[in-house]
BAGU-261352 format. One line per 10 residues: number of its first residue (from 0); their letters; for each residue x, z, y of N, C-alpha, C. Coordinates in steps of 0.2 Angstrom, whole numbers, plus 2048, in hexadecimal, padded with zeros to 3 digits. Each point is the difference from the previous one (the first is absolute). Layout:
# residues N
NUM	A	X Z Y X Z Y X Z Y; ...
# end
This chain:
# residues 415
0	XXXXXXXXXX	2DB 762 D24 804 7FE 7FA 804 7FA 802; 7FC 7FB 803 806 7FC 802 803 801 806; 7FE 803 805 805 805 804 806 803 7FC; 800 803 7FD 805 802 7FA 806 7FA 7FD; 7FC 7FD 7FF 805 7F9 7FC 800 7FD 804; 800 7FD 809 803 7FD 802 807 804 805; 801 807 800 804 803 802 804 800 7F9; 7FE 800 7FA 807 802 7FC 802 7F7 800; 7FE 7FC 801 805 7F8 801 802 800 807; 800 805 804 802 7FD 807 80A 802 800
10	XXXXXXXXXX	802 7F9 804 805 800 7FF 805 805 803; 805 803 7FC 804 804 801 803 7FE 808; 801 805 805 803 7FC 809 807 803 7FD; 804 7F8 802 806 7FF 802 806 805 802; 806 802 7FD 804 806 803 804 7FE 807; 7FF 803 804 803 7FF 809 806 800 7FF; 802 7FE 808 808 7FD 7FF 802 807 800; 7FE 807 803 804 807 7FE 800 800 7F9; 7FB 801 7FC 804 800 7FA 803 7FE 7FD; 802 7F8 801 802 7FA 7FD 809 805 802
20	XXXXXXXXXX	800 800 807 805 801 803 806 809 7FC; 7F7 804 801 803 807 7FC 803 7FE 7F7; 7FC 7FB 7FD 804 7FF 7F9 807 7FD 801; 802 7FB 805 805 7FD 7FE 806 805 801; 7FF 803 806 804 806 803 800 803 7FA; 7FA 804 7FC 804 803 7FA 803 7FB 7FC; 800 7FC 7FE 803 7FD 7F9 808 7FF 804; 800 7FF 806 807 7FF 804 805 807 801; 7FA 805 800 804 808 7FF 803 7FF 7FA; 7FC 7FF 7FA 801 801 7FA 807 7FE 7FE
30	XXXXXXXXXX	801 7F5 802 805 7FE 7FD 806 801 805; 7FE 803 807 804 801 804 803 807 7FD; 7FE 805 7FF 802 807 7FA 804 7FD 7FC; 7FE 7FB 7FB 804 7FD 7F9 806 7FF 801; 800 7FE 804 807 7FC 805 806 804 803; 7FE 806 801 802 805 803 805 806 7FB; 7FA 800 7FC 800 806 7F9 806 7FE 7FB; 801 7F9 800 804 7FC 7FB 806 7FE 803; 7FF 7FF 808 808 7FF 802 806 802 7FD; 7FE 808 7FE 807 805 7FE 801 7FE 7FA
40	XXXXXXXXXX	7FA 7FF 7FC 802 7FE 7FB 804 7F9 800; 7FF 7F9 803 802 7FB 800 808 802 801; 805 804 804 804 801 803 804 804 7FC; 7FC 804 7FC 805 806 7FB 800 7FF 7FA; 7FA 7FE 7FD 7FC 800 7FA 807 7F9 7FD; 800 802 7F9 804 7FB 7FB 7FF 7F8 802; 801 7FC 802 7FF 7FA 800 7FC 7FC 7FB; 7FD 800 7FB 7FC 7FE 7FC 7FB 804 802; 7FD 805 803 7FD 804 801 7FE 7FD 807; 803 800 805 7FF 7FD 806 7FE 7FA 7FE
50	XXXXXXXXXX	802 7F9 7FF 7FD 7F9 800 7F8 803 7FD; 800 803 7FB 7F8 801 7FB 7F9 803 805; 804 803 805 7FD 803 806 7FD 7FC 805; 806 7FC 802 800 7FD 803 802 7F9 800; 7FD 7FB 7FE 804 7FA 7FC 801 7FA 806; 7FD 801 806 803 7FB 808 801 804 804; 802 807 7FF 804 802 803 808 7FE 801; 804 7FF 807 808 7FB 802 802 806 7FD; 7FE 808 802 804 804 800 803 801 7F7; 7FA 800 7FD 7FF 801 7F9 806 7FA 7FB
60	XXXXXXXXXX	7FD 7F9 802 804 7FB 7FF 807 801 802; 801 801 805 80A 800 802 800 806 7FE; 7FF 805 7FD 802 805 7FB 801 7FD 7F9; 7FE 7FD 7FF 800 7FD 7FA 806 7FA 7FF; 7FE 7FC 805 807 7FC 801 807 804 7FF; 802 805 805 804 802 7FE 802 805 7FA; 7FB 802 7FE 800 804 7F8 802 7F9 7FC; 7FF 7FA 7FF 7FF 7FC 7FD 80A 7FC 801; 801 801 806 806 7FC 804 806 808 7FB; 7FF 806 801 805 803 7FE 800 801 7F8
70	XXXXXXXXXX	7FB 7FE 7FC 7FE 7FE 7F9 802 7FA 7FE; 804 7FE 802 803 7F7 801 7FA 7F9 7FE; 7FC 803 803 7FA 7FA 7FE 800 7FC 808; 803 7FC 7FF 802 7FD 806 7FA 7FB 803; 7FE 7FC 7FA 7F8 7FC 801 7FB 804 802; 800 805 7FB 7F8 806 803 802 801 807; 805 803 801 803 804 808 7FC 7F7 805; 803 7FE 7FE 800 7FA 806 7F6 7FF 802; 7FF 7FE 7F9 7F9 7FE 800 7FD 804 803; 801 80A 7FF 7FC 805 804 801 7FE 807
80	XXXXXXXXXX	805 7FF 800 804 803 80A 7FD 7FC 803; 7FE 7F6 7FC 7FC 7FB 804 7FB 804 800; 7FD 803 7FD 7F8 800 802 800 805 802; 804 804 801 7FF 806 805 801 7FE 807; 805 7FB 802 801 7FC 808 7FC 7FE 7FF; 7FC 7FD 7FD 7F8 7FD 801 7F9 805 805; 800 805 7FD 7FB 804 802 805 805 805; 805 800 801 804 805 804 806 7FA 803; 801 7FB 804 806 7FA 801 807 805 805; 7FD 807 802 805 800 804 802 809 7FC
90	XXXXXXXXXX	7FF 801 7F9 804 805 7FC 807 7FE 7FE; 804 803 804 808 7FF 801 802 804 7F7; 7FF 802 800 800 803 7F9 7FF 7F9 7F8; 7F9 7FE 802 7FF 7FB 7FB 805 7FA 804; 7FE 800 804 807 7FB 800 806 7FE 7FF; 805 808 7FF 807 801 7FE 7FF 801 7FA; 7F9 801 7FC 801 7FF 7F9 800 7F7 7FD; 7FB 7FC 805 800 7F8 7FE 806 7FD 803; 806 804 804 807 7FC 800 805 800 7FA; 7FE 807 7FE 805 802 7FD 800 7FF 7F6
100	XXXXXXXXXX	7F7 7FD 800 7FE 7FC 7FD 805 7FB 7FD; 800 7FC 808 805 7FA 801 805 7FF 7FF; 803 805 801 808 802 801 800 803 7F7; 7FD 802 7FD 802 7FE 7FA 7FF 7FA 7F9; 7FB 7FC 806 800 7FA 7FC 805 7FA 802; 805 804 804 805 7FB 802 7FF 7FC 805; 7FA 801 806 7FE 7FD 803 805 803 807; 802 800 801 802 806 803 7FE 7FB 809; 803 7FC 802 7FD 7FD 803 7F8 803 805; 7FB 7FD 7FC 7FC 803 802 7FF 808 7FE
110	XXXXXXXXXX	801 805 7FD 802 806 7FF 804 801 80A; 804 7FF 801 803 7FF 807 7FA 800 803; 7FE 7FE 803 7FB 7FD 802 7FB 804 800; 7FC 801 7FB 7FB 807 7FF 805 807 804; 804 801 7FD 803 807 801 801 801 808; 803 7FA 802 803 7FF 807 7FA 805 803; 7F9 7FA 800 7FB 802 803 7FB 808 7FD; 802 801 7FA 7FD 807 7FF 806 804 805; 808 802 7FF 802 802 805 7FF 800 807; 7FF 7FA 802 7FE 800 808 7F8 804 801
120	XXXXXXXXXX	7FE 7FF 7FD 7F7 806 800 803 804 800; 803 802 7FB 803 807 800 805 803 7FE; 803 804 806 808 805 800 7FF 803 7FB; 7FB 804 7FA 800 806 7FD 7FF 7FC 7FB; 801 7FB 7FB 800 7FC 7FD 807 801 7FB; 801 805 7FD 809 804 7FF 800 7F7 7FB; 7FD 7FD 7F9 802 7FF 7FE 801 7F7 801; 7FC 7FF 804 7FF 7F9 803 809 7FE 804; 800 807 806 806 800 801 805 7FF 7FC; 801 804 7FC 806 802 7FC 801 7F8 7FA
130	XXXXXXXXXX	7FB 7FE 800 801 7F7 7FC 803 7FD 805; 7FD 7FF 807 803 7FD 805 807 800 801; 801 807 800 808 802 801 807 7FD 7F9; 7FC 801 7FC 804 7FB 7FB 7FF 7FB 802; 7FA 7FA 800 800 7FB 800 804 7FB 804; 801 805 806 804 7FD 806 806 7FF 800; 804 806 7FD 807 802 7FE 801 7F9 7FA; 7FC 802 7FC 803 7F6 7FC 803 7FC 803; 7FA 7FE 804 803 7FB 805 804 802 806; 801 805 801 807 802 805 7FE 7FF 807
140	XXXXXXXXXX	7F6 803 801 7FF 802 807 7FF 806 801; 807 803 803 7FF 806 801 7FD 803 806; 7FE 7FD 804 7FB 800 805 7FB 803 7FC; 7FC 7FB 7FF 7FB 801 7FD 7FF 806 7FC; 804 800 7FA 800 805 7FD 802 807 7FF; 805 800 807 801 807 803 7F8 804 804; 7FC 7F9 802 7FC 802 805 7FA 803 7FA; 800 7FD 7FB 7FB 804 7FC 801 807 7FD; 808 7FE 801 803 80A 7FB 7FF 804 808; 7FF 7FD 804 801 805 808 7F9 803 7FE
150	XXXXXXXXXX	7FC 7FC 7FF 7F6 801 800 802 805 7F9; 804 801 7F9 7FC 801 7FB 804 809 802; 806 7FD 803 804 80A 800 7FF 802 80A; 7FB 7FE 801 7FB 802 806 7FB 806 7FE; 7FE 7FE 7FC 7F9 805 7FD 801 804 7FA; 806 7FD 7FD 803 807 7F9 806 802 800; 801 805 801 808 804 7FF 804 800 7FA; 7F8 7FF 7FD 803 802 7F6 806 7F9 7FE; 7FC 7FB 805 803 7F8 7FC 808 7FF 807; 801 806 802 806 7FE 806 806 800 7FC
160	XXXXXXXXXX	802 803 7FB 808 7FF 7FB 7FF 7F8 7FE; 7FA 7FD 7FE 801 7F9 7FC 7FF 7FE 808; 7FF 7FE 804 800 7FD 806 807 7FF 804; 801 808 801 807 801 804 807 7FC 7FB; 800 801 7F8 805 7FD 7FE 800 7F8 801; 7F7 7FF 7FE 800 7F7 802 805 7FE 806; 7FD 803 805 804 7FD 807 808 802 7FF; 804 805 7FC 804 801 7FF 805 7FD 7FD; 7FC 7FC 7FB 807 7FB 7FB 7FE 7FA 804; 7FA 7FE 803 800 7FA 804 806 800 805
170	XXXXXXXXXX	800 806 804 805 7FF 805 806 802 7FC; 802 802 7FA 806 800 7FF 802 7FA 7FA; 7FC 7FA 800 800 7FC 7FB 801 7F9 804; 7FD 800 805 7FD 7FA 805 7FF 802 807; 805 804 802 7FF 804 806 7FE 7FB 808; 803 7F8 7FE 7FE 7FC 806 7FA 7FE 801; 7FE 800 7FB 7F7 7FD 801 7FB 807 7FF; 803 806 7FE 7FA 802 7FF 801 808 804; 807 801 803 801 806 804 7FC 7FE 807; 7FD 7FB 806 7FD 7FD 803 7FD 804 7FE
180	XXXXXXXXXX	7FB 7FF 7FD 7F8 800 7FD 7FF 807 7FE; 804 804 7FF 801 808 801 801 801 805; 805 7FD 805 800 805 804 7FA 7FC 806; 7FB 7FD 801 7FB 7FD 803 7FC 807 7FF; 7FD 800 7F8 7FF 805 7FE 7FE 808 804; 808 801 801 801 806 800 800 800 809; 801 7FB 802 800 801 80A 7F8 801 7FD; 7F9 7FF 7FE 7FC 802 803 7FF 808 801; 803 804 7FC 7FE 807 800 7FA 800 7F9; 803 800 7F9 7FB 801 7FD 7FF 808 7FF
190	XXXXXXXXXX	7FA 801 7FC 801 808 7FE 807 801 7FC; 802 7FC 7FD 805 801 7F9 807 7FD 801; 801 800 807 806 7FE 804 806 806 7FD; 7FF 806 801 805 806 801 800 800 7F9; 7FC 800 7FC 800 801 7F7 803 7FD 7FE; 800 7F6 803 806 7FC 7FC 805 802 803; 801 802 809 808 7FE 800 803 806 7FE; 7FC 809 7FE 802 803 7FC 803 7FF 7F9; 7FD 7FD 7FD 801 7FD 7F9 809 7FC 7FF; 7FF 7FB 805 807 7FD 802 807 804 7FD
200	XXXXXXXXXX	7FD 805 805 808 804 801 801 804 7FA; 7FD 7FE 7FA 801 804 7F9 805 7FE 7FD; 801 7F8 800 805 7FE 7FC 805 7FB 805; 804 7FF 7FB 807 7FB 805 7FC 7F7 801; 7FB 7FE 7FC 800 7FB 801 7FA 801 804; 7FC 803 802 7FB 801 804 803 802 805; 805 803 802 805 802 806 800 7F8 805; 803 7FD 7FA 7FF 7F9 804 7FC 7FE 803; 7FB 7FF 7FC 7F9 7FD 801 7FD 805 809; 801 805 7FF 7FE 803 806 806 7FF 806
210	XXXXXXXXXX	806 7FF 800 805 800 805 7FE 7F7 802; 7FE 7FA 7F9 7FF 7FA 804 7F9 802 805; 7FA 803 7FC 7FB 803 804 801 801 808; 804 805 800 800 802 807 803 7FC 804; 805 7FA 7FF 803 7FB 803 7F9 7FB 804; 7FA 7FE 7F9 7FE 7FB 801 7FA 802 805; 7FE 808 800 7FC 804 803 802 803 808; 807 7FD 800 801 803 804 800 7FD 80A; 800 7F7 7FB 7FE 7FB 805 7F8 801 803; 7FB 804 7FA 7FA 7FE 802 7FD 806 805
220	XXXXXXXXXX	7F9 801 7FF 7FA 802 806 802 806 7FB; 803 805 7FA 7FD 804 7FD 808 804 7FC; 806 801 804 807 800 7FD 7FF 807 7FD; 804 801 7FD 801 808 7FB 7FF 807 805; 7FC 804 801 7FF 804 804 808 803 800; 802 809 804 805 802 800 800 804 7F7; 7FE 801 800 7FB 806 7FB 803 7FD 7F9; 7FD 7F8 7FF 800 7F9 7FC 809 800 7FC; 801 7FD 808 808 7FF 800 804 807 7FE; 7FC 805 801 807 805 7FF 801 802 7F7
230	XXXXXXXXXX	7F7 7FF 7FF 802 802 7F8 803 7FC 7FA; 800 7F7 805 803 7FA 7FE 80A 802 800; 801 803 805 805 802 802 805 805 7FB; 7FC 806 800 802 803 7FA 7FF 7FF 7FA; 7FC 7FD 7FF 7FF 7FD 7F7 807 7FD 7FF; 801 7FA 805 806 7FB 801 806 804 800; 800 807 802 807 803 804 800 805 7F8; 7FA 802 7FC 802 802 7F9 802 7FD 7FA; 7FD 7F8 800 802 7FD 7F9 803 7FA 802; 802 7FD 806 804 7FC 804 803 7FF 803
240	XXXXXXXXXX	803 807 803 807 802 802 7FF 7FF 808; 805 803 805 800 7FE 805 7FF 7FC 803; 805 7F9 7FC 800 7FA 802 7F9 7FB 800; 7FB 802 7FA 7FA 7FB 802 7FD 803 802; 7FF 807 804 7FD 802 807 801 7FB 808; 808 7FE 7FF 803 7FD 807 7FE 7F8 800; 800 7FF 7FB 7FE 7F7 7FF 7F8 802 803; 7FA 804 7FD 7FC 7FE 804 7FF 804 806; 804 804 802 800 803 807 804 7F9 805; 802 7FD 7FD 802 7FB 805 7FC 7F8 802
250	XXXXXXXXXX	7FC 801 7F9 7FC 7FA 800 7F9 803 805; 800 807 801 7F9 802 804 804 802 805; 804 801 803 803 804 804 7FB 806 803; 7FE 805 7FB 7FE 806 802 804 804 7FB; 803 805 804 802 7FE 807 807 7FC 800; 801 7FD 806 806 7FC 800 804 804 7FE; 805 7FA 7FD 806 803 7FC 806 803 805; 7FF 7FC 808 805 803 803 801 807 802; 7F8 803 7FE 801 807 803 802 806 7FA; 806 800 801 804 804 7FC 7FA 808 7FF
260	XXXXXXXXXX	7FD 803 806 7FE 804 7FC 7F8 800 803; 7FC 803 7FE 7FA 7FB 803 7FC 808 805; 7FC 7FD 802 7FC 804 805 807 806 800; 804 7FD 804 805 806 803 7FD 803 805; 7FA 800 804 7FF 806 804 7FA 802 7FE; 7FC 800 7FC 7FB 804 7FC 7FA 7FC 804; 801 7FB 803 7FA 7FC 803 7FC 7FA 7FE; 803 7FF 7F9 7FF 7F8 7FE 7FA 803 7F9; 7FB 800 800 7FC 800 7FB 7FD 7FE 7FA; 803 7F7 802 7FE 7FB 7FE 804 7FD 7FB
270	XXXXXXXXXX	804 806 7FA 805 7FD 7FC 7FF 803 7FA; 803 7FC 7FA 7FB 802 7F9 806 802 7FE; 7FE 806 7FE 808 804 7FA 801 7FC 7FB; 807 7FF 7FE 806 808 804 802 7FF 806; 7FC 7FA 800 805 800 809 7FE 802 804; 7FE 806 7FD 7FB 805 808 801 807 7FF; 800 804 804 801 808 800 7FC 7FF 7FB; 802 806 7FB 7FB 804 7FA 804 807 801; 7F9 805 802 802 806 803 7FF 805 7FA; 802 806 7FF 7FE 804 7FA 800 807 802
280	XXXXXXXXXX	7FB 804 7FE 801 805 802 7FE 806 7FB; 802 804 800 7FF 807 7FC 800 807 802; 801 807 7FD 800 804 803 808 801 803; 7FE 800 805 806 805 804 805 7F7 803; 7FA 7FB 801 803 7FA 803 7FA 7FB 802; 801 7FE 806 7FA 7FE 804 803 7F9 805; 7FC 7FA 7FC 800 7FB 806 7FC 7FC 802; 800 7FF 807 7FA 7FB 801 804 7FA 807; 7FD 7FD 802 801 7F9 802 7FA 801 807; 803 803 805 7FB 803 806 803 7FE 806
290	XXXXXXXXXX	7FC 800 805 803 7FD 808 803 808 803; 807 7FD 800 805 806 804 7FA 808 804; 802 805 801 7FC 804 803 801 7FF 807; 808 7FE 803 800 801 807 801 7F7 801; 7FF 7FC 7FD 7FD 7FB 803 7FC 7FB 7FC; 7FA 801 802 7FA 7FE 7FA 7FF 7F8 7FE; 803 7FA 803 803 7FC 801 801 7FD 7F9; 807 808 800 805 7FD 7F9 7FF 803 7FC; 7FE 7F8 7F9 800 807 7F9 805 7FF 7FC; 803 805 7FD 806 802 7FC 7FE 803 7F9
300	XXXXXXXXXX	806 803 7FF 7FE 804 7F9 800 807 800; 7FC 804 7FF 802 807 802 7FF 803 7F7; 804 807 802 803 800 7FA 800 809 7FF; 7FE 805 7FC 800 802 7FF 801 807 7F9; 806 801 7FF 805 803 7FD 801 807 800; 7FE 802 7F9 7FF 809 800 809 801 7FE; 803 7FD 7FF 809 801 7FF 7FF 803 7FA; 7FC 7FF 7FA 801 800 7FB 802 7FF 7F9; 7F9 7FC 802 7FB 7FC 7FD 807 7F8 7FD; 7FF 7FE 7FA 803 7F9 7FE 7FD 7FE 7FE
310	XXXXXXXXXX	802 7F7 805 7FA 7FA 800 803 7F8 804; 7FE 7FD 7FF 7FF 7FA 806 7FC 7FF 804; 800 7FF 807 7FB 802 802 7FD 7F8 802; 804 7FC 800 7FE 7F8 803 804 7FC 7FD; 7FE 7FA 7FF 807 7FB 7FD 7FB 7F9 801; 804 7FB 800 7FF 7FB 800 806 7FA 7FC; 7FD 7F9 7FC 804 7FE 7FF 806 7FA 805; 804 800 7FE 805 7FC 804 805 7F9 7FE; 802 7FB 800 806 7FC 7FE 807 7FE 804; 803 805 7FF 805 7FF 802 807 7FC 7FC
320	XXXXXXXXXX	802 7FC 804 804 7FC 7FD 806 804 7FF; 806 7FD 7FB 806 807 7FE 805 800 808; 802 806 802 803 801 804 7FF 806 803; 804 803 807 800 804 804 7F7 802 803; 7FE 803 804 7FA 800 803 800 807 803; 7FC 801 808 801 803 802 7F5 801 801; 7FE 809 7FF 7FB 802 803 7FF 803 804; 7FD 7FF 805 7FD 804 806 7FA 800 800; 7FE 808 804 7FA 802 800 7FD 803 806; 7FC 801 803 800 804 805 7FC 806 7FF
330	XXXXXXXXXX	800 808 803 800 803 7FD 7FC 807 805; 7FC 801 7FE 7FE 807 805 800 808 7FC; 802 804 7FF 800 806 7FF 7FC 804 802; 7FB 802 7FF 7FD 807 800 801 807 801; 802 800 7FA 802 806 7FF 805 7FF 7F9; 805 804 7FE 802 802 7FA 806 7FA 801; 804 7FE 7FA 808 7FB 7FF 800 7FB 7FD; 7FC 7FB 802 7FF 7FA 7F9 806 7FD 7FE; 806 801 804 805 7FC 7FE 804 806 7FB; 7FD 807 7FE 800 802 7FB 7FC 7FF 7FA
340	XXXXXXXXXX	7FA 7FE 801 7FA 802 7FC 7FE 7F9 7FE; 801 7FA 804 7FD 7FC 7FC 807 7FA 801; 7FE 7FA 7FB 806 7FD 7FE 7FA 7F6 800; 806 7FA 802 7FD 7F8 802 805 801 7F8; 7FE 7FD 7FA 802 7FD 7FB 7FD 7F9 800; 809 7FD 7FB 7FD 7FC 7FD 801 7FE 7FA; 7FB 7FE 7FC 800 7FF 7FA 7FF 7F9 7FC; 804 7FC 7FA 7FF 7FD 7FF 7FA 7FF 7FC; 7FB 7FA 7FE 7FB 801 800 7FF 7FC 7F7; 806 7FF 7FD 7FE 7FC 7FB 801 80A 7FA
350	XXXXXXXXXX	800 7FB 7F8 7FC 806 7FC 808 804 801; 7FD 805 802 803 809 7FE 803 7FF 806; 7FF 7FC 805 802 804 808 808 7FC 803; 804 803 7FB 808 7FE 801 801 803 805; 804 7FB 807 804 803 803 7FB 804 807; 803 806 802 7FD 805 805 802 800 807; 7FE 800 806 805 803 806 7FA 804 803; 801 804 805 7FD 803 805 804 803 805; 7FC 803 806 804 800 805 7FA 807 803; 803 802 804 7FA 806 805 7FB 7FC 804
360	XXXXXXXXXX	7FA 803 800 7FC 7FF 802 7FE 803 807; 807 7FF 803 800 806 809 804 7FE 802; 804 804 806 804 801 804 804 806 7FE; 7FD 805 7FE 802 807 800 7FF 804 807; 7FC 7FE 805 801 803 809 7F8 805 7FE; 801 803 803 7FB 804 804 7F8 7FD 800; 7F9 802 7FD 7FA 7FF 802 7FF 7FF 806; 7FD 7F9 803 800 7FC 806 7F8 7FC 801; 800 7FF 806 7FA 7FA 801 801 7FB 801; 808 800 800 802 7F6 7FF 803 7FE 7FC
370	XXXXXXXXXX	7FD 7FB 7FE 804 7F9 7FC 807 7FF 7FD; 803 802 7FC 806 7FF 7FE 800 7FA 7FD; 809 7FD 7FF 7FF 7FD 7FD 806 802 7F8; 7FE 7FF 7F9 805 802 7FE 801 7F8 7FA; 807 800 7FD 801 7FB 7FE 806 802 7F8; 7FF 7FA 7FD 803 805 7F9 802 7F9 7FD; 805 800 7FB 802 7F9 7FE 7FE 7FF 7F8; 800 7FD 7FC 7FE 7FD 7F9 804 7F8 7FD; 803 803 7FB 803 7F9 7FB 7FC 7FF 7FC; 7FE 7FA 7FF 7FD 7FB 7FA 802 7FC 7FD
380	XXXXXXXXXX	801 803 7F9 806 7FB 7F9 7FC 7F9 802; 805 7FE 7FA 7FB 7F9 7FE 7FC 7FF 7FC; 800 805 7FC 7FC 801 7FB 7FB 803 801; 7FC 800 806 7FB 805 804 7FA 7F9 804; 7FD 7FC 7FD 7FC 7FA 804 7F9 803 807; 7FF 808 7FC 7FC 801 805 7FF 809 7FF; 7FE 803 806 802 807 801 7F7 804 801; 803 807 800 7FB 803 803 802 804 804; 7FC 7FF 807 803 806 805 7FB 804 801; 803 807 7FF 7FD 806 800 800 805 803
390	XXXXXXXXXX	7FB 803 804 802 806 803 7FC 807 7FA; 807 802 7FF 800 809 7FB 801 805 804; 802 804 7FB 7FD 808 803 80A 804 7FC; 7FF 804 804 807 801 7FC 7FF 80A 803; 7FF 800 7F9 7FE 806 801 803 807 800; 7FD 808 803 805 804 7FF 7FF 806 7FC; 802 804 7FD 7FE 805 7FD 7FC 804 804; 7FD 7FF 806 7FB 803 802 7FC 7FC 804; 7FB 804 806 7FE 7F9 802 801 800 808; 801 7FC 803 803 7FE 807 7FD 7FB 802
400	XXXXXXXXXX	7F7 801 803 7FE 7F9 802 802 7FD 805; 7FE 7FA 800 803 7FC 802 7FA 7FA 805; 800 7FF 807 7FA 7FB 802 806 7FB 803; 7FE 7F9 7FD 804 7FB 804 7FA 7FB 7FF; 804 7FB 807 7FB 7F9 7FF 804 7FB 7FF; 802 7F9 7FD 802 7FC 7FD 7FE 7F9 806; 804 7FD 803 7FC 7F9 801 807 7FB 801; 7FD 7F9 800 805 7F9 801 806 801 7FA; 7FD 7FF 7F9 807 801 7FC 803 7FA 801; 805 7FD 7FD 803 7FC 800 808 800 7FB
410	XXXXX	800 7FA 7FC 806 7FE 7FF 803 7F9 803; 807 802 7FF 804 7F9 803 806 800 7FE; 802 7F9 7FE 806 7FF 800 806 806 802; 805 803 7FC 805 804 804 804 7FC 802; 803 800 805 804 7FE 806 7FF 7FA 802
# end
């Protein structure tokens, strides 16, 4: 018996550090799970719903602040966003909602200040930037404020119309201080290089903005490609006439202005239309820009014509001042009569064309392996500022092909 009752007082033995260790691990599962199971909801869940879950959570809290910032409660916004930097000091999100706190309480100063720094954390911060980009433009730093529009229409396409016209009335408003700072810009190679200077060439005042563009770009590490300049070119040569193509042809000198006609032997690659062969071809007319067959050397234009077929087969633009002028060509024949079948025009180049000449595009002699040369003369009104020279097709009631090669065109002065 008293064996009995001195076993039921004997002390309970102590629990080991294994179990001590196994309970904390579950209770550590358990609020490690809670923590887990509730994230989605902290992130999705209504914002009242999220704090009640969650009530120190930063992420909960800067949800809140900014539910609170777009509901114009600008004290609640502020007072979340601080105690969300609290428990989270580098959430770029609760930050650019405690600047912009600031920046409605007129503080703007420090508002500057906060944003600057939520910006510099973070590139992807569309709306931190986009206050910047205003803020800066106030004060008339367009450095500054072009660099954060560069960061906000680097990562969205949707917001490149409000971006690209921003740079657009700055350079057409304030072109001295703020065309610099585009075209810096634009020597880096952004992604959204070709979509502004596309945009340009839509209207006459953006025509501008693009041709001082190309000027200021043309000194740096990064000038208009050929490709850039040509569709600068034609824009210009549609809604601006001949003449404000030749103003910025002469301020880039591509190509120089002394060469009355350009890449005259089919060797020069490196020129933006129209100042460059544009070749055309269709059924029953063929042209390509190839190294001669019998001497590989030279490349010319080779050319080939089913003597039917009507077309242009090559043209390029030209300015010739009013007068006399003489072309020469030199010429190889194949087979068939070019100085029947094909024809050197020119054309003037303002609206509906006006005045016309051509000449043969041969000698009229026999298919040969050598070189000829043939030459043809053209008058230019004065009322003619810039031309098109063209090689056509002049064709026959049947068909009488035709292989000729084309090389060294040239105009000059008659006599």
């Amino acid at each position: 018996m008293r064996e009995r009752a001195d076993r039921s007082i004997a002390p309970r033995p102590r629990p080991g550090v294994g179990e001590i260790a196994f309970y904390g691990l579950t209770i550590g599962a358990v609020v490690l799970g809670w923590q887990i199971a509730i994230q989605p909801l902290i992130q999705r869940a209504p914002v009242e719903i999220a704090v009640r879950l969650a009530p120190g959570s930063p992420l909960a809290l800067r949800r809140a602040a900014e539910s609170e910032l777009a509901a114009g409660r600008t004290d609640n916004a502020a007072s979340l966003s601080r105690e969300a930097l609290v428990r989270s000091p580098f959430d770029v999100r609760a930050l650019r909602v405690l600047g912009l706190t600031e920046a409605r309480l007129r503080r703007e100063d420090a508002a500057d200040e906060i944003l600057t720094l939520a910006g510099n954390w973070s590139l992807r911060d569309d709306p931190a930037h986009a206050w910047l980009v205003e803020r800066r433009l106030r004060r008339g730093d367009y450095a500054s404020a072009f660099a954060h529009a560069d960061t906000l229409v680097r990562r969205r396409e949707d917001i490149q119309p409000q971006v690209f016209r921003l740079f657009t009335v700055a350079g057409t408003e304030d072109p001295g201080r703020s065309l610099p700072v585009v075209a810096r810009l634009l020597a880096a190679s952004p992604p959204w290089r070709q979509a502004y200077l596309a945009s340009l060439n839509q209207t006459p005042g953006g025509l501008q903005v693009a041709a001082n563009l190309a000027i200021l770009l043309e000194a740096g590490r990064a000038p208009l490609s050929n490709q850039e300049l040509q569709s600068l070119y034609f824009a210009l040569l549609t809604k601006g006439g001949p003449e404000a193509i030749q103003t910025i042809r002469g301020r880039l000198s591509r190509p120089p202005l002394d060469a009355r006609v350009t890449n005259s032997g089919f060797d020069e690659a490196d020129h933006p239309g129209p100042f460059q062969w544009r070749l055309f071809e269709k059924a029953g007319i063929a042209a390509e820009i190839t190294a001669d067959d019998l001497a590989p050397s030279n490349v010319a234009l080779r050319v080939v014509y089913d003597g039917y077929a009507t077309g242009t087969i090559a043209e390029q633009l030209v300015y010739l001042a009013p007068g006399s002028y003489r072309l020469t060509a030199a010429v190889r024949t194949e087979s068939g009569n070019p100085a029947d079948r094909l024809a050197w025009t020119l054309t003037c180049a303002t609206a509906g064309g006006g005045e016309r000449a051509s000449t043969p595009a041969g000698t009229g002699g026999a298919p040969t392996d050598a070189w000829v040369t043939m030459s043809g003369r053209f008058e230019v009104p004065a009322n003619c500022p810039a031309q098109w020279l063209r090689l056509e097709t002049r064709a026959a009631d049947r068909r009488d092909p035709t292989l000729v090669w084309f090389d060294r065109v040239r105009l000059a002065r008659a006599g």
